[in-house]
PDB file of N, H, CA, C and O in Angstrom:
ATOM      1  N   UNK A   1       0.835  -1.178   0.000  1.00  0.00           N
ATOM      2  CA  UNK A   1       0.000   0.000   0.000  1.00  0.00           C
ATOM      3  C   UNK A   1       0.885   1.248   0.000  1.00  0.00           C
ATOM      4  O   UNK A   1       2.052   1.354   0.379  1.00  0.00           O
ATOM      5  N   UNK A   2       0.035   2.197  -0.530  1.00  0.00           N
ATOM      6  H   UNK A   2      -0.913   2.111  -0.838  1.00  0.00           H
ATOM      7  CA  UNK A   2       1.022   3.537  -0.929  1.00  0.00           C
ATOM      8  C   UNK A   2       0.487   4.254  -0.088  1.00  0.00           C
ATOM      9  O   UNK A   2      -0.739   4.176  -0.011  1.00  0.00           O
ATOM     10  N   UNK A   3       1.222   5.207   0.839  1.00  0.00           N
ATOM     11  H   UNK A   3       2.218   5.271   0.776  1.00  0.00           H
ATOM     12  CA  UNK A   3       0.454   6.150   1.389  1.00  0.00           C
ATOM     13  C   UNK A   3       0.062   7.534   1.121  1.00  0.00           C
ATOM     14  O   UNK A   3       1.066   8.214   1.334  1.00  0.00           O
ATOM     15  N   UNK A   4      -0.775   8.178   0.808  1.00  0.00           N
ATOM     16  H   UNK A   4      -1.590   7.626   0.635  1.00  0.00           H
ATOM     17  CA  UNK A   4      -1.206   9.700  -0.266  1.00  0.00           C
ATOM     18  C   UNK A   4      -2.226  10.291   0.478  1.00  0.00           C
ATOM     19  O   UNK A   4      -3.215   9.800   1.023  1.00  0.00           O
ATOM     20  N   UNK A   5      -1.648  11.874   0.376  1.00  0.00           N
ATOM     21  H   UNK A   5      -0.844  12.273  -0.066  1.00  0.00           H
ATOM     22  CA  UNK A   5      -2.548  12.545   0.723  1.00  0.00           C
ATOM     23  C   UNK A   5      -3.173  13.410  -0.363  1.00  0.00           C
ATOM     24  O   UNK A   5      -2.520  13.992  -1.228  1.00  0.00           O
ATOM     25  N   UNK A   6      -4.741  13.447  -0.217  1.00  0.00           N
ATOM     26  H   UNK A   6      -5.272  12.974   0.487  1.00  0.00           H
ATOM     27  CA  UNK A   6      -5.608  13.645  -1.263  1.00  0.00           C
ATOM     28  C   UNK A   6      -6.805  14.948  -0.879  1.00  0.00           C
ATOM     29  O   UNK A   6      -7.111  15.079   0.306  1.00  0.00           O
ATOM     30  N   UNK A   7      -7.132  15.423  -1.413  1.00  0.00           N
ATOM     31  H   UNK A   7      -6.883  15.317  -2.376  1.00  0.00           H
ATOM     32  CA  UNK A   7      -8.175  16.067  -1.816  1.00  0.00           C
ATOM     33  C   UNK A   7      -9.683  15.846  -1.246  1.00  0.00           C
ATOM     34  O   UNK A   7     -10.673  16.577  -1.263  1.00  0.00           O
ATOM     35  N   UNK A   8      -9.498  14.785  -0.832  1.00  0.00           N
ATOM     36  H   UNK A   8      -8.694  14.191  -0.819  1.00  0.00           H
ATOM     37  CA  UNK A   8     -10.720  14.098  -0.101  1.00  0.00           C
ATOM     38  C   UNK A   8     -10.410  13.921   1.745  1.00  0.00           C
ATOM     39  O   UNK A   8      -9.339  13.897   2.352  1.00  0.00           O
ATOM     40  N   UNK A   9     -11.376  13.853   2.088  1.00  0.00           N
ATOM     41  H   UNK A   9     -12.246  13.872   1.595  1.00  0.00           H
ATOM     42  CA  UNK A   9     -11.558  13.598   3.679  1.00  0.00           C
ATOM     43  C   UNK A   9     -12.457  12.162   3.792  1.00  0.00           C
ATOM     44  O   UNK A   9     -13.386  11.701   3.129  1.00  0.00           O
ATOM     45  N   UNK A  10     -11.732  11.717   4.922  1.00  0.00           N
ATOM     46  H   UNK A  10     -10.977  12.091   5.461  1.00  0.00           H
ATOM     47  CA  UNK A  10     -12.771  10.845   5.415  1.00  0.00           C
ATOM     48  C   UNK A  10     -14.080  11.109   6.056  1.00  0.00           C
ATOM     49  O   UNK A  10     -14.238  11.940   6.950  1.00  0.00           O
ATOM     50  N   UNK A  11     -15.035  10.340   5.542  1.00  0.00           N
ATOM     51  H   UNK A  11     -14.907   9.665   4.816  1.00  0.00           H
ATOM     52  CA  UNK A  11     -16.535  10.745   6.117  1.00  0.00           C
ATOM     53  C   UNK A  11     -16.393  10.126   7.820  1.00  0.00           C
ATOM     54  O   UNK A  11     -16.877  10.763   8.756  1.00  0.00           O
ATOM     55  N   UNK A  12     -15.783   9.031   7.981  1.00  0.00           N
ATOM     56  H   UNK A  12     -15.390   8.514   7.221  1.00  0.00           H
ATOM     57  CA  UNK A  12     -15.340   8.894   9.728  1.00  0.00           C
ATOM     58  C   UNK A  12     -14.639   9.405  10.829  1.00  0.00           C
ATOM     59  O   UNK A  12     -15.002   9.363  12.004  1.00  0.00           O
ATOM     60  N   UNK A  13     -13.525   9.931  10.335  1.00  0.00           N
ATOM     61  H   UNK A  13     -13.230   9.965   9.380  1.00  0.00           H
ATOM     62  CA  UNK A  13     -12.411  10.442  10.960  1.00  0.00           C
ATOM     63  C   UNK A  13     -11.779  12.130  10.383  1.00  0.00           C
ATOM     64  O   UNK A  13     -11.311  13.023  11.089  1.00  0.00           O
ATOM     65  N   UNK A  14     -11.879  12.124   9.651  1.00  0.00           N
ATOM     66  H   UNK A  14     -12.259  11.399   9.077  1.00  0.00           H
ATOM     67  CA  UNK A  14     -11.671  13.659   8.949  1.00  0.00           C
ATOM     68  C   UNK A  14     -10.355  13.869   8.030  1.00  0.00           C
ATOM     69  O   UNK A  14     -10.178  14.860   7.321  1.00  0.00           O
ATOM     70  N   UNK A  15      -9.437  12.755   8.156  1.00  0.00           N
ATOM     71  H   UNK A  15      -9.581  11.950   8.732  1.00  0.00           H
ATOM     72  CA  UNK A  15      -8.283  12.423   7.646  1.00  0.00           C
ATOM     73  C   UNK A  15      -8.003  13.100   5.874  1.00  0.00           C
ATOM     74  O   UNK A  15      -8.923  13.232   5.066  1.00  0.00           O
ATOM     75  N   UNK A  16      -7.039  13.330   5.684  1.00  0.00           N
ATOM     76  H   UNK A  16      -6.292  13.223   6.340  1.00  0.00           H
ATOM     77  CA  UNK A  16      -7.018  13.609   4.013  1.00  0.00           C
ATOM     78  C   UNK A  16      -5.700  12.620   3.781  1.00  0.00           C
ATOM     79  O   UNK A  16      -5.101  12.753   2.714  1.00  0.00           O
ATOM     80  N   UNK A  17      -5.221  11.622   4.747  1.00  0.00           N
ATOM     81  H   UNK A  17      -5.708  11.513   5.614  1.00  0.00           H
ATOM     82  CA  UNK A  17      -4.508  10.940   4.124  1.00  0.00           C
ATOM     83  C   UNK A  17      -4.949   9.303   3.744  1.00  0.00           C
ATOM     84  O   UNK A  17      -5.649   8.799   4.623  1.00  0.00           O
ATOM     85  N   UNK A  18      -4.684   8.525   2.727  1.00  0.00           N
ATOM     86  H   UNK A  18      -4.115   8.934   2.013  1.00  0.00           H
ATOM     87  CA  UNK A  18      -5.445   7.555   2.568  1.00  0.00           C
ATOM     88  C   UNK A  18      -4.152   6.380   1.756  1.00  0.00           C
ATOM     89  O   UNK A  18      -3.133   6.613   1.106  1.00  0.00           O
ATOM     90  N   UNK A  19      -4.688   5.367   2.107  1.00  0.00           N
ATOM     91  H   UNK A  19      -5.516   5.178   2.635  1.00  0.00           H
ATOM     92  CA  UNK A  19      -3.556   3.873   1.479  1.00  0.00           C
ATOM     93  C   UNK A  19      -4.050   3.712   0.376  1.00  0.00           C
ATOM     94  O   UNK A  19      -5.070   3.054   0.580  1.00  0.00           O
ATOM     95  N   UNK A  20      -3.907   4.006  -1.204  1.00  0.00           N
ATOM     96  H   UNK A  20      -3.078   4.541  -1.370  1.00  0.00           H
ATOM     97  CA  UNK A  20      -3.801   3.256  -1.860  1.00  0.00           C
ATOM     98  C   UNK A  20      -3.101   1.748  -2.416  1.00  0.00           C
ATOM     99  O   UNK A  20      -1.976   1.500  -1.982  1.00  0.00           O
ATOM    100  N   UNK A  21      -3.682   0.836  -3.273  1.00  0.00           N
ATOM    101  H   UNK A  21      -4.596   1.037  -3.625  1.00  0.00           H
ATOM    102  CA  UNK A  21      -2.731  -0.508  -3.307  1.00  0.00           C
ATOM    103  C   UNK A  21      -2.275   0.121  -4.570  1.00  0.00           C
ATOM    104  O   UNK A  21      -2.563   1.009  -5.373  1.00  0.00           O
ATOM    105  N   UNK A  22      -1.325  -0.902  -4.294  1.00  0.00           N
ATOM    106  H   UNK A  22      -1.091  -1.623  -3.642  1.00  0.00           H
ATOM    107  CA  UNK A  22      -0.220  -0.756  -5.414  1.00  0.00           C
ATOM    108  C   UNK A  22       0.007  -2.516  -6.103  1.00  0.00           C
ATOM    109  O   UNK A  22       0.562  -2.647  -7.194  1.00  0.00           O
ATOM    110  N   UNK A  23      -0.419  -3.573  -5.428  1.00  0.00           N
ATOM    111  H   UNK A  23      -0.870  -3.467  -4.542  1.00  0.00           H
ATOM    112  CA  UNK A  23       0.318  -4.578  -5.629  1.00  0.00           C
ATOM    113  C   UNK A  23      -1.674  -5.113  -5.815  1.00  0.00           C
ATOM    114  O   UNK A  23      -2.648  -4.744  -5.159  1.00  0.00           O
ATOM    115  N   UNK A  24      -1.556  -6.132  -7.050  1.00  0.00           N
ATOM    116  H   UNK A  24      -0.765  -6.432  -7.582  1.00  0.00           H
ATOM    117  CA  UNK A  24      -2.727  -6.933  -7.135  1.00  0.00           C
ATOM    118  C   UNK A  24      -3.391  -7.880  -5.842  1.00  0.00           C
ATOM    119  O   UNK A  24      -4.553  -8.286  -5.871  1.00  0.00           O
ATOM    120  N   UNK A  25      -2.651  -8.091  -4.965  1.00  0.00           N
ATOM    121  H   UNK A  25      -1.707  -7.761  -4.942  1.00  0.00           H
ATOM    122  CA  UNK A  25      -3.029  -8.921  -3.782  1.00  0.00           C
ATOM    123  C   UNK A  25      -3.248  -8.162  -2.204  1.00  0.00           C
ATOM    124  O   UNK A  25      -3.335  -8.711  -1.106  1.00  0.00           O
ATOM    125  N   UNK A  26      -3.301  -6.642  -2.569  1.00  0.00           N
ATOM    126  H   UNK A  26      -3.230  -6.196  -3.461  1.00  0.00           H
ATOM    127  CA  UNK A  26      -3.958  -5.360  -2.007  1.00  0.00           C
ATOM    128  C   UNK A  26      -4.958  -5.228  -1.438  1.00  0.00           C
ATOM    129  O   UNK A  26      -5.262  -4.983  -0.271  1.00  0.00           O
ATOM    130  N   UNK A  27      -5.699  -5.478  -2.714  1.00  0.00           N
ATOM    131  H   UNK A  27      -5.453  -5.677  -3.662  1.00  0.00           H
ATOM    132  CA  UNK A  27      -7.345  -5.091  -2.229  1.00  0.00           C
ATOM    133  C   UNK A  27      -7.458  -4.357  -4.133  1.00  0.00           C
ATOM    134  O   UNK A  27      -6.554  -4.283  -4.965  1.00  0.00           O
ATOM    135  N   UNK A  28      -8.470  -4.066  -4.215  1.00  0.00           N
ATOM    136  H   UNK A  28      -9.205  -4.127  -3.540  1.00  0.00           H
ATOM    137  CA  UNK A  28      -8.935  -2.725  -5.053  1.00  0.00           C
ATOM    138  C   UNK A  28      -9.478  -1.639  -4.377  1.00  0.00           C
ATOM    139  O   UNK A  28      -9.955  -0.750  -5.082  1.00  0.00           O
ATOM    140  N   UNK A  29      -9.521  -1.480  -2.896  1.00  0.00           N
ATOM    141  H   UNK A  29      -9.133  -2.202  -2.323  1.00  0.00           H
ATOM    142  CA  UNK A  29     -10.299  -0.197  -2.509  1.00  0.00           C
ATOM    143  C   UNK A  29      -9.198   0.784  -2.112  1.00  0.00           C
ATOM    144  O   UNK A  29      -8.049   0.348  -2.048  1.00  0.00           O
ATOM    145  N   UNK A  30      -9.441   2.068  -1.840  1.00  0.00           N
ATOM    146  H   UNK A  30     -10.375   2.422  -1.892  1.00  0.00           H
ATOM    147  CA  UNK A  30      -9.197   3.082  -1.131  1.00  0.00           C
ATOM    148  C   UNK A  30      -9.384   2.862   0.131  1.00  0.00           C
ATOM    149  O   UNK A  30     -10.374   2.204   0.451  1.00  0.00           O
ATOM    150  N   UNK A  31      -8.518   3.338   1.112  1.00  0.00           N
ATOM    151  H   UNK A  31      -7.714   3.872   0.852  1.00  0.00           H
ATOM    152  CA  UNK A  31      -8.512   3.304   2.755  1.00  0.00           C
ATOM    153  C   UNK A  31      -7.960   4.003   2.887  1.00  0.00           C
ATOM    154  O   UNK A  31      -6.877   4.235   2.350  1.00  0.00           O
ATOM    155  N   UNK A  32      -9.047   5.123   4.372  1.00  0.00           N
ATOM    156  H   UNK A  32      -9.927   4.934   4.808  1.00  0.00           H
ATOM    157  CA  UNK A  32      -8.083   5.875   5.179  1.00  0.00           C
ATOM    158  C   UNK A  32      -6.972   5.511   6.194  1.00  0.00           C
ATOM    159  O   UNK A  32      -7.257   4.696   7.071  1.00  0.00           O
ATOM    160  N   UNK A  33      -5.794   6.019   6.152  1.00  0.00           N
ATOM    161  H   UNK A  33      -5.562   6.681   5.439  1.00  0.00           H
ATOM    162  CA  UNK A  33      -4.458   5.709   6.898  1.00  0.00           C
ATOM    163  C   UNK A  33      -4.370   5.685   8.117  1.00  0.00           C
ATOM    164  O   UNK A  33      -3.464   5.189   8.787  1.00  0.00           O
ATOM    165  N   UNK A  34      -5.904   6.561   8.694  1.00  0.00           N
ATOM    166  H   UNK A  34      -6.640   6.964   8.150  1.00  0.00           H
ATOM    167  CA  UNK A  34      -6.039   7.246   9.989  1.00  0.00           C
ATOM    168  C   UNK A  34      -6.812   6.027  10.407  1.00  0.00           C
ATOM    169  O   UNK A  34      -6.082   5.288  11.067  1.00  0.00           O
ATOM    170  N   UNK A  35      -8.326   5.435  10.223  1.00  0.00           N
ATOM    171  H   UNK A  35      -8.919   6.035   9.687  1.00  0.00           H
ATOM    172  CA  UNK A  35      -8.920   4.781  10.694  1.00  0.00           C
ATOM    173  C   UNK A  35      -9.637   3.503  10.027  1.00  0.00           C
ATOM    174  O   UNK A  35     -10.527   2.745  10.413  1.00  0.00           O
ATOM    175  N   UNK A  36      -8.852   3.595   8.842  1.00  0.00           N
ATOM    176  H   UNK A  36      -8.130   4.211   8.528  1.00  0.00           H
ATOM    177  CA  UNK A  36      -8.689   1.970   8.176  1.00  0.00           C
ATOM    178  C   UNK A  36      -9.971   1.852   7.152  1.00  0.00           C
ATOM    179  O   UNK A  36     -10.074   0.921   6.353  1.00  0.00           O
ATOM    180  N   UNK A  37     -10.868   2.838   7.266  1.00  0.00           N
ATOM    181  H   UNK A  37     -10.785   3.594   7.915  1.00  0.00           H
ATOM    182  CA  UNK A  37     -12.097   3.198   6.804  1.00  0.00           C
ATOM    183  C   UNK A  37     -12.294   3.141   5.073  1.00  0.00           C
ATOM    184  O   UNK A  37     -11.525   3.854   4.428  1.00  0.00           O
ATOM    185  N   UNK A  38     -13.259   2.347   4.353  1.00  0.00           N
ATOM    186  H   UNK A  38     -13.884   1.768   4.877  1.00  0.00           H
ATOM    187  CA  UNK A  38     -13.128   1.971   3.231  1.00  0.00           C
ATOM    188  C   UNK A  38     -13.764   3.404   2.081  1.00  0.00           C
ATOM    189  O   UNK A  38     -14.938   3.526   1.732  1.00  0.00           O
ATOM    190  N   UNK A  39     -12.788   4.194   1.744  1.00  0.00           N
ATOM    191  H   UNK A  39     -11.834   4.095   2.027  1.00  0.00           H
ATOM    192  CA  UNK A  39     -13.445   5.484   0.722  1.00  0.00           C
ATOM    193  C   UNK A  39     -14.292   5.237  -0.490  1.00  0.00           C
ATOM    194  O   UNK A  39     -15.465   5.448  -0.797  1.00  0.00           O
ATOM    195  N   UNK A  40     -13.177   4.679  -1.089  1.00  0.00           N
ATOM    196  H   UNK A  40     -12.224   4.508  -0.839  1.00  0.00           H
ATOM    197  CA  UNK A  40     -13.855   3.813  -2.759  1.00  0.00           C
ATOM    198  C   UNK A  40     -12.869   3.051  -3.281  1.00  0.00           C
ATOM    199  O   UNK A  40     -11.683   2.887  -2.997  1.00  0.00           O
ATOM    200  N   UNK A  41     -13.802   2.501  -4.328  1.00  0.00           N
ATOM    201  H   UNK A  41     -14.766   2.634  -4.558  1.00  0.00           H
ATOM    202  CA  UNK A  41     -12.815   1.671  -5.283  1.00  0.00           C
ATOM    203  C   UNK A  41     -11.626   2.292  -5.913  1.00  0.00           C
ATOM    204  O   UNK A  41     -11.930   3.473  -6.078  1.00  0.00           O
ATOM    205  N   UNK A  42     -10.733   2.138  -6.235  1.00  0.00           N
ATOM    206  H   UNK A  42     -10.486   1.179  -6.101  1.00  0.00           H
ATOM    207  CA  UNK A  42      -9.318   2.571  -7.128  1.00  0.00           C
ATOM    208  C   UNK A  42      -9.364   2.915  -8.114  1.00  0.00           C
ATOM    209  O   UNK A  42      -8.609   3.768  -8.582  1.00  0.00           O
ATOM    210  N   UNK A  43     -10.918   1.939  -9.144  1.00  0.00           N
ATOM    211  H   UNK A  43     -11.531   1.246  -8.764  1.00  0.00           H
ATOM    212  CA  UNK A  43     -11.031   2.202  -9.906  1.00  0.00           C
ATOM    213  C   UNK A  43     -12.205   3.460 -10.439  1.00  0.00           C
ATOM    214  O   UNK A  43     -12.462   3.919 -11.552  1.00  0.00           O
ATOM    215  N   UNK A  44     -12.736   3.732  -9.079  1.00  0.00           N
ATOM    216  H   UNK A  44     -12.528   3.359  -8.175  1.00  0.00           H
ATOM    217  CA  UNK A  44     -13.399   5.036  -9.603  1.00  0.00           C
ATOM    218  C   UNK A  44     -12.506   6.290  -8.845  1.00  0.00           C
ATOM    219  O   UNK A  44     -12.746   7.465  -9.124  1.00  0.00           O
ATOM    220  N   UNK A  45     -11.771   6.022  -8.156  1.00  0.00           N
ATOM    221  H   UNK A  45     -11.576   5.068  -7.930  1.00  0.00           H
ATOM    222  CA  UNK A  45     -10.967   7.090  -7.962  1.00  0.00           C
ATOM    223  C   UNK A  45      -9.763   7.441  -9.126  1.00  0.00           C
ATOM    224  O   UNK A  45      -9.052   8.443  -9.208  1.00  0.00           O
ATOM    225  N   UNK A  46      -9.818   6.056 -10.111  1.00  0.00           N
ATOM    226  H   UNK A  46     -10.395   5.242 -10.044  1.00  0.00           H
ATOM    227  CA  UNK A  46      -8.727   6.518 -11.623  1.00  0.00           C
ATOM    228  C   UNK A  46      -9.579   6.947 -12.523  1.00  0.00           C
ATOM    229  O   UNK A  46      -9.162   7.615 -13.469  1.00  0.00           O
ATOM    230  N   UNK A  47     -11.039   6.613 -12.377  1.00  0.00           N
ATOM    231  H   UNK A  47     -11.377   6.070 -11.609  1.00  0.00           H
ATOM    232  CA  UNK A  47     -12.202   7.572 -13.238  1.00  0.00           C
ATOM    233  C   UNK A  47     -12.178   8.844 -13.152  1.00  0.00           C
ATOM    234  O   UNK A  47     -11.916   9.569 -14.111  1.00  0.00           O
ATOM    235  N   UNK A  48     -12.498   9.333 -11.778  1.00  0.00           N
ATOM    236  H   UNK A  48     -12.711   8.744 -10.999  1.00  0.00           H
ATOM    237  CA  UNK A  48     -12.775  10.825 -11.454  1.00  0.00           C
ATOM    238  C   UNK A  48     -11.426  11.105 -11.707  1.00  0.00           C
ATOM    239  O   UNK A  48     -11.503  12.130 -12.384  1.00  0.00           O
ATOM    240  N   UNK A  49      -9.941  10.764 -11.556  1.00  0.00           N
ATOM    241  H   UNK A  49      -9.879   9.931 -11.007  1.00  0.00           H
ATOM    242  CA  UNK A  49      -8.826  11.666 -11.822  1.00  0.00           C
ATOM    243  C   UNK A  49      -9.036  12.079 -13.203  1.00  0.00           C
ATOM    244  O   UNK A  49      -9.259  13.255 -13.488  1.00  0.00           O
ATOM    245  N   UNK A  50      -8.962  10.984 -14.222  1.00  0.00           N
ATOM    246  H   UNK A  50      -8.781  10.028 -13.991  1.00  0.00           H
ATOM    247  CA  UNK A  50      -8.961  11.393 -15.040  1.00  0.00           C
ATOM    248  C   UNK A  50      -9.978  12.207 -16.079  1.00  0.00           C
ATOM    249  O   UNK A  50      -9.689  12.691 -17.173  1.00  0.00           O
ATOM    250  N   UNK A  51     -11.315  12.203 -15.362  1.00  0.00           N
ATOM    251  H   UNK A  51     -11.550  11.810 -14.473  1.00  0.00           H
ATOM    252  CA  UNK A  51     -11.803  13.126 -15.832  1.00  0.00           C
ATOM    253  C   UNK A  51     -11.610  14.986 -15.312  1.00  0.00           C
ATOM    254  O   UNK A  51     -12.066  15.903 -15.995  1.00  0.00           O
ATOM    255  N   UNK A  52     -10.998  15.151 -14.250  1.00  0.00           N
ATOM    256  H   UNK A  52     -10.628  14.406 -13.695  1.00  0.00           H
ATOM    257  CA  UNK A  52     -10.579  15.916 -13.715  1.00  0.00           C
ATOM    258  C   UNK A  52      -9.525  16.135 -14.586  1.00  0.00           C
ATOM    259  O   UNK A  52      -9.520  17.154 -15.276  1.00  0.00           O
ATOM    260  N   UNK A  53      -8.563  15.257 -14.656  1.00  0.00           N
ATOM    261  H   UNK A  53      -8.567  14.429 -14.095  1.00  0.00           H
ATOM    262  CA  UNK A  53      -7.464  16.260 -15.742  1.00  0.00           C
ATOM    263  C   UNK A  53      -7.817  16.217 -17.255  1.00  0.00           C
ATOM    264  O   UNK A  53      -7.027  16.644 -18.097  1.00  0.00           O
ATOM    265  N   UNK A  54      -8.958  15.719 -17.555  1.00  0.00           N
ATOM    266  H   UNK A  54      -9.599  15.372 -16.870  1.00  0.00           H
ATOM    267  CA  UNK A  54      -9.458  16.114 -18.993  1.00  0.00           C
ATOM    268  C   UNK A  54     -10.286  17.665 -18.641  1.00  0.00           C
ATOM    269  O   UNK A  54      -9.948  18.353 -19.604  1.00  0.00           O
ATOM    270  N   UNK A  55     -10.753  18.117 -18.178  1.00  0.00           N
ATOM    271  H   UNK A  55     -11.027  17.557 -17.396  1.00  0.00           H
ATOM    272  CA  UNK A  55     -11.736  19.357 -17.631  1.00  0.00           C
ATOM    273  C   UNK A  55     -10.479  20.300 -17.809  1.00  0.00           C
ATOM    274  O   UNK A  55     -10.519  21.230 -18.614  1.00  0.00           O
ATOM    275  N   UNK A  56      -9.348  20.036 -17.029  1.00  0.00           N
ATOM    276  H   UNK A  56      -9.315  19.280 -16.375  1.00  0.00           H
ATOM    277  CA  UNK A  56      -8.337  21.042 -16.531  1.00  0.00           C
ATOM    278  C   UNK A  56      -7.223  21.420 -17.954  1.00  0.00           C
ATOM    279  O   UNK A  56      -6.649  22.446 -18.318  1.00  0.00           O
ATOM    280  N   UNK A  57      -7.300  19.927 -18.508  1.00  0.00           N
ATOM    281  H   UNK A  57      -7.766  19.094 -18.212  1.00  0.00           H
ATOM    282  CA  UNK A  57      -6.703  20.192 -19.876  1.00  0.00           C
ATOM    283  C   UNK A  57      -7.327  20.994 -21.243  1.00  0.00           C
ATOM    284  O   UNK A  57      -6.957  21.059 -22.415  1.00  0.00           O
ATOM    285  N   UNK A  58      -8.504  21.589 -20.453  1.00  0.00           N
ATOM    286  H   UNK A  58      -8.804  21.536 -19.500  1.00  0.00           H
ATOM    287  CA  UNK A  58      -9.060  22.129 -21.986  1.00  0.00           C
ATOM    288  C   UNK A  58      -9.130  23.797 -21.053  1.00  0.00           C
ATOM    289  O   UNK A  58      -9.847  24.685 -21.515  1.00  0.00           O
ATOM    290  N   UNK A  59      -8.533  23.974 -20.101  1.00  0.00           N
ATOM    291  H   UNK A  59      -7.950  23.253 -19.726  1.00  0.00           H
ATOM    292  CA  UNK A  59      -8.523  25.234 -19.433  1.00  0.00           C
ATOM    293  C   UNK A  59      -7.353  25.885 -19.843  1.00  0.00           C
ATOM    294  O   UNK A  59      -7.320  27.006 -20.352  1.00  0.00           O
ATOM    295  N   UNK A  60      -6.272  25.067 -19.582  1.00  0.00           N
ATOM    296  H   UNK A  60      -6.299  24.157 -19.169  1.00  0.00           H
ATOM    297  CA  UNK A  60      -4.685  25.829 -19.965  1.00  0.00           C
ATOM    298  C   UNK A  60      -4.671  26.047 -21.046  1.00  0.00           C
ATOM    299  O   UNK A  60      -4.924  25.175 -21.878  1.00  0.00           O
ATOM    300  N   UNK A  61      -4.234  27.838 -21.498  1.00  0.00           N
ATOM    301  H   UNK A  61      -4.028  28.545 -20.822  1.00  0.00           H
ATOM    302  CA  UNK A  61      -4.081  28.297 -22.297  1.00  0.00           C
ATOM    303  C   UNK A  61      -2.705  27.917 -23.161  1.00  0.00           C
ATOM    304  O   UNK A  61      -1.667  27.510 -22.638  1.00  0.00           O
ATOM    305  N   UNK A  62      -2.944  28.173 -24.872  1.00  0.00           N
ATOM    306  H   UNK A  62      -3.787  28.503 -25.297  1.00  0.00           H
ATOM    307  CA  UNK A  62      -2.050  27.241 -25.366  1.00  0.00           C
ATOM    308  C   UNK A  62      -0.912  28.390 -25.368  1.00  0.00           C
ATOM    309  O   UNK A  62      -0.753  29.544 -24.971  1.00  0.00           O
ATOM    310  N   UNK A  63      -0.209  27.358 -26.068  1.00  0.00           N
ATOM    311  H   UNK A  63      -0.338  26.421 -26.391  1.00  0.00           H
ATOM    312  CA  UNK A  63       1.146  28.229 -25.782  1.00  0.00           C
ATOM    313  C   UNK A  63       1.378  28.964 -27.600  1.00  0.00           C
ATOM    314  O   UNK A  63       2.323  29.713 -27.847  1.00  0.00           O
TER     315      UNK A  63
END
């Protein structure tokens, strides 16, 4: 597990730091670091990133 601090809070504890896996025998969820607490799947937290940096990529002005 990776440990990252994010943008998000825990709805239990208030934490913004959280374990992602890194290794297939992990898990697939998100967990807070603080109270072990299950956020979301990995795979909708690689959804919302990347729609977040598609939004942000049509903001920066070109060069």
């Amino acid at each position: 597990m990776m440990r990252m601090t994010l943008d998000l809070h825990c709805s239990h504890c208030g934490s913004n730091c959280f374990l992602l896996p890194m290794e297939r025998g992990e898990g697939g969820e998100v967990q807070c670091s603080r109270c072990q607490a299950v956020r979301c799947s990995t795979l909708h937290l690689e959804k919302a990133l990347m729609a977040v940096g598609q939004t942000t990529a049509y903001r920066r002005p070109g060069l």
